[in-house]
C-alpha positions in Angstrom: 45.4 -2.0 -25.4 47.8 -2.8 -22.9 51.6 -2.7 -22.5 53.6 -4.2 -20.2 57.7 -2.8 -19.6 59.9 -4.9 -18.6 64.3 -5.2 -18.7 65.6 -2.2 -16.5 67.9 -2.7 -14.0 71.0 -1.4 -12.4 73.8 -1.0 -14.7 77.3 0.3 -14.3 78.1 3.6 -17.0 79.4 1.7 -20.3 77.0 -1.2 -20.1 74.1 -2.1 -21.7 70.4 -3.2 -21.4 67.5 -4.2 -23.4 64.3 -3.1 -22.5 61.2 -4.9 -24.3 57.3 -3.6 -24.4 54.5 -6.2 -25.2 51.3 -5.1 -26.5 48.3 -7.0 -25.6 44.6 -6.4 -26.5 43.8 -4.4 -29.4 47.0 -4.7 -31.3 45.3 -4.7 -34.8 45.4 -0.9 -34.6 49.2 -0.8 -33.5 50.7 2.1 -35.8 53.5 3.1 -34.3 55.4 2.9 -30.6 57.4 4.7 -29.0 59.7 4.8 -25.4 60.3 7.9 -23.6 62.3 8.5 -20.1 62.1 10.7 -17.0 64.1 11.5 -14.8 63.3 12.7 -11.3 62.4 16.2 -11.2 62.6 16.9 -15.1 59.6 16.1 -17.3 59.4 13.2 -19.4 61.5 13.2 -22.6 61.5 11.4 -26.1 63.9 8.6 -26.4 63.1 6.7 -30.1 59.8 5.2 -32.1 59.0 3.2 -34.6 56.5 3.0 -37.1 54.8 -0.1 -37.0 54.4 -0.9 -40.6 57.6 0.6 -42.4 59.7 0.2 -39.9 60.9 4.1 -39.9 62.4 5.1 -36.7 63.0 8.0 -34.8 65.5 8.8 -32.1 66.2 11.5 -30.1 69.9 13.2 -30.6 71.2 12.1 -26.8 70.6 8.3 -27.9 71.3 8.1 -31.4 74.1 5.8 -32.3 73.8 4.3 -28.7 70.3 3.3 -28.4 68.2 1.0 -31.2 64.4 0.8 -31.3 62.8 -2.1 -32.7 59.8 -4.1 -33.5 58.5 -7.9 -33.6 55.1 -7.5 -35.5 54.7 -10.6 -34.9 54.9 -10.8 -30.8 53.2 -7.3 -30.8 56.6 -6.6 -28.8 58.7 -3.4 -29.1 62.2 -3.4 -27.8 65.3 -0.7 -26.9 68.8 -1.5 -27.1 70.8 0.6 -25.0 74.5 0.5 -25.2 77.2 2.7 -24.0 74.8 4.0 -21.0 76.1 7.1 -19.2 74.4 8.3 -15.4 72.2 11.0 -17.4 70.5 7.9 -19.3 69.2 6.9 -15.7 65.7 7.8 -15.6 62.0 5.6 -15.7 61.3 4.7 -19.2 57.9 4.7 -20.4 56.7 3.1 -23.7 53.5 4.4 -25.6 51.4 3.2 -28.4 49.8 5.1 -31.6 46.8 3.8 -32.6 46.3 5.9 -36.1 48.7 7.3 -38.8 50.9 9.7 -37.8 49.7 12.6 -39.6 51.1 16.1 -38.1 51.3 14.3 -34.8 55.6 14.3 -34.1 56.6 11.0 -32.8 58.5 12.8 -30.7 55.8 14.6 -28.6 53.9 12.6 -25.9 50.9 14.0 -27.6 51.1 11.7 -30.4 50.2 8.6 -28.5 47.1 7.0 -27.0 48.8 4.1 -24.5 51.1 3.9 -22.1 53.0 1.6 -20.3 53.9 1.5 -16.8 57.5 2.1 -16.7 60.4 0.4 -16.0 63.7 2.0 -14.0 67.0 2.5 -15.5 69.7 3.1 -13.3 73.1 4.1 -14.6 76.2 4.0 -11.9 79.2 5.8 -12.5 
């Protein structure tokens, strides 16, 4: 499986952006996705997921009500809307793939996923 980031940018504090993820390869076995940031010198942190076939997400507290996650089955595509962006949202954001169910695995902990994208940069101005 590969995934391919795309839609950061520069942005001013109060704007938006969308950033999209395409899967590519073995997306039969796409069960849920997932983006996560980091920001330099901290480690990398959850941001929101998705289950692929339910359509339950997840988000982490600093987003929620600012950021949406969601999915295209059909284009194998996730995306994140991200309004109302503040300087501390500025960071790389990764997306990551699950391949099998959830089971104990958080879809909050990096652990929980077998893919990753290559990151695309969000910069916030004030």
């Amino acid at each position: 499986v590969q995934l391919q980031a795309s839609g950061g940018g520069l942005v001013q504090a109060g704007g938006s952006l969308r950033l999209s993820c395409a899967a590519s390869g073995r997306t039969f076995s796409i069960f849920g996705m997932g983006w996560f940031r980091q920001a330099p010198g901290k480690e990398r942190e959850f941001v929101a997921a998705i289950s692929w076939r339910s359509g339950s997400t997840y988000y982490a507290d600093s987003v929620k009500g600012r950021f949406t996650i969601a999915r295209d089955n059909a284009k194998n595509t996730v995306y994140l809307q991200m309004n109302s962006l503040k300087p501390a949202d500025t960071a790389v954001y990764y997306c990551a793939l699950r391949n099998t169910g959830w089971g104990m695995a958080s879809p909050a902990n990096t652990a929980a996923y077998n893919y990753w994208g290559q990151g695309t940069e969000v910069t916030v101005s004030s």
